[in-house]
ZAMARGU-4260 file (C-alpha; in steps of 0.2 Angstrom, whole numbers, plus 5000, padded with zeros to 4 digits):
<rodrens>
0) 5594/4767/6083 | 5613/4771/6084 | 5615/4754/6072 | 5604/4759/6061 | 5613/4775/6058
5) 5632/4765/6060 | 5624/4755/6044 | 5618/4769/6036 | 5636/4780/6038 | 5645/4762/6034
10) 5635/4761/6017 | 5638/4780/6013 | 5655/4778/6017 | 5655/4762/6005 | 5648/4771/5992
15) 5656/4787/5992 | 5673/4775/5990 | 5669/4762/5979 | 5654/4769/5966 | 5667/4775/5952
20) 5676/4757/5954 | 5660/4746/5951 | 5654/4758/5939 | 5669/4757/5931 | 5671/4738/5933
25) 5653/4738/5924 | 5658/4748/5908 | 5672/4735/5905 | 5663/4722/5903 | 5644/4728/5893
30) 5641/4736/5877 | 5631/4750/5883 | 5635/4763/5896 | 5617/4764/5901 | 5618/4747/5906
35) 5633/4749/5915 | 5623/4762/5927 | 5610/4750/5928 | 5624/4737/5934 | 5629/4751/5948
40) 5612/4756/5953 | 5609/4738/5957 | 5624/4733/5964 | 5621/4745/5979 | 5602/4740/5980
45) 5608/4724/5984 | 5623/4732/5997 | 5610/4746/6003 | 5598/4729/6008 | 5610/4721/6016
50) 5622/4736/6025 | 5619/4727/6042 | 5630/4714/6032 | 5642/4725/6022 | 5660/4720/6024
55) 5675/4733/6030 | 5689/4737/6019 | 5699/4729/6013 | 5685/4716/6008 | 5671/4730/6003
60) 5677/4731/5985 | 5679/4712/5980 | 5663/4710/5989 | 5655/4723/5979 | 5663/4716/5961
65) 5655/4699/5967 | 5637/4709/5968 | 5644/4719/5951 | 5645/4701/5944 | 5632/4692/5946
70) 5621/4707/5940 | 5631/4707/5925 | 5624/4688/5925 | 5607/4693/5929 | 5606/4705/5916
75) 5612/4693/5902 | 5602/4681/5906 | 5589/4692/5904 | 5595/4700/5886 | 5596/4681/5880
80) 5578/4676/5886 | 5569/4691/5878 | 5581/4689/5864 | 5576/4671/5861 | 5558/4677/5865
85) 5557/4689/5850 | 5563/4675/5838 | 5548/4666/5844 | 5538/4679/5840 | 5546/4683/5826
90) 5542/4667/5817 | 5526/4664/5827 | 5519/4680/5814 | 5530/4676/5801 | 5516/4677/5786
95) 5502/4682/5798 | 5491/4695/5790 | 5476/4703/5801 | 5460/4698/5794 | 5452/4716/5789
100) 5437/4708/5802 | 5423/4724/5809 | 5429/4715/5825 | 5444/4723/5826 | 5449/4730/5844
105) 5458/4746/5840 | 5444/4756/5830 | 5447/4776/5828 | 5430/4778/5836 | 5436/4768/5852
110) 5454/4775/5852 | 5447/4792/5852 | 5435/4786/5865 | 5447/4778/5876 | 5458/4795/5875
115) 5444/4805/5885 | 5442/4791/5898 | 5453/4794/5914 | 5469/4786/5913 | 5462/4774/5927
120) 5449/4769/5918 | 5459/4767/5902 | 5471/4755/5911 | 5456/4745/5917 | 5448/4742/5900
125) 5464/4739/5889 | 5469/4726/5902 | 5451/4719/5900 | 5448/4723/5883 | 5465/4722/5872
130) 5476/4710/5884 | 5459/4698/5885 | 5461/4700/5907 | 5446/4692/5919 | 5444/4703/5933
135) 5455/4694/5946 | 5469/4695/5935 | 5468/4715/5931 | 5467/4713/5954 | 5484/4704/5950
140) 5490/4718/5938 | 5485/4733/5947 | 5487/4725/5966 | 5472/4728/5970 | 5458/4716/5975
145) 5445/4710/5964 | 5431/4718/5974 | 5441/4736/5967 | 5441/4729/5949 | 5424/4722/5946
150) 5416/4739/5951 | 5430/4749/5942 | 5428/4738/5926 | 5408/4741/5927 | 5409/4759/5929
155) 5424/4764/5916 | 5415/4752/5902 | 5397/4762/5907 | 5409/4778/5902 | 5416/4773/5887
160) 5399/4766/5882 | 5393/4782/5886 | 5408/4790/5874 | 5403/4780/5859 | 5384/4782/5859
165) 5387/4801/5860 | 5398/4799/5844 | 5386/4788/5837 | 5382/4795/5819 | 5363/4791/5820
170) 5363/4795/5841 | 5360/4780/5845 | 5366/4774/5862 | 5359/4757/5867 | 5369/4743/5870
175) 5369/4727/5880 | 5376/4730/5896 | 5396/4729/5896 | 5395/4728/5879 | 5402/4741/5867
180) 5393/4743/5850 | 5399/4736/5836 | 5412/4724/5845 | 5412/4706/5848 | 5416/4705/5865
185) 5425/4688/5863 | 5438/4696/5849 | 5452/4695/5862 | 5451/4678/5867 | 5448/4672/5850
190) 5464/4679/5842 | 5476/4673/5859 | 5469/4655/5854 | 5473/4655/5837
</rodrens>
């Protein structure tokens, strides 16, 4: 117990003496200040995760600016890879028009819908509706197991069904089961082939 509390004094001690430096030794080198906080705040992650490894002065601060750095490389790397994603994208859509098709996914009367649903079950259906999910992948997503999903799934599409035939204009409210009216359940998986 008493080493667990000499790391944790040590790492204070390290902190209270060193955050204005690799804070500092952050906004040098990006373009935002944000990110320079972001470069601090995970630079004593990392030293907070390994305090039963931090080194003593005068080989704290280097040791630190190592960490700084290689966050700095992290973060980069990661600017450059979404960068490079939304060029992608970018010219993926590049005279890509929407079809006007009545299968369209975000309808008024299903955003609407959707808004009265619990924000459980709304998280549910957009993964399995708009993001084209199968159950064991929304169990992935939510980190839960697919026994939680299946029954989840069920019960939020029984409410939003439930939603839309009490808006129906003509107070209809029959449906194939799992099915919403007027959708074509396969819409999702249709546009991510294309």
């Amino acid at each position: 117990m008493s080493d667990t509390l000499d790391h944790e004094a040590h790492f204070r001690a390290l902190y209270a003496d060193h955050f204005d430096a690799v804070l500092g030794f952050a906004l040098r080198r990006v373009d935002r200040a944000e990110d320079a906080a972001d470069v601090a705040a995970e630079t004593f992650l990392v030293a907070w995760r390994r305090r039963a490894h931090l080194p003593g002065p005068p080989d704290a601060r280097p040791w630190l600016y190592g960490v700084a750095r290689r966050v700095l490389a992290n973060q980069r790397r990661g600017d450059g890879r979404r960068s490079a994603l939304g060029r992608r994208l970018r010219e993926d859509l590049r005279g890509w028009e929407p079809d006007g098709s009545e299968h369209v996914v975000v309808r008024a009367d299903v955003s609407a819908a959707m808004g009265r649903l619990s924000g459980r079950d709304q998280e549910v259906l957009r993964l399995h509706l708009w993001e084209g999910l199968e159950p064991r992948e929304i169990a992935d997503v939510l980190g839960v197991t697919t026994v939680v999903v299946r029954p989840r799934l069920s019960r939020a599409r029984a409410r939003l069904r439930a939603l839309l035939g009490a808006a129906a204009p003509d107070g209809s409210a029959s449906s194939p089961a799992g099915h919403l009216p007027g959708s074509n359940p396969h819409f999702v998986r249709e546009e991510q082939s294309r």
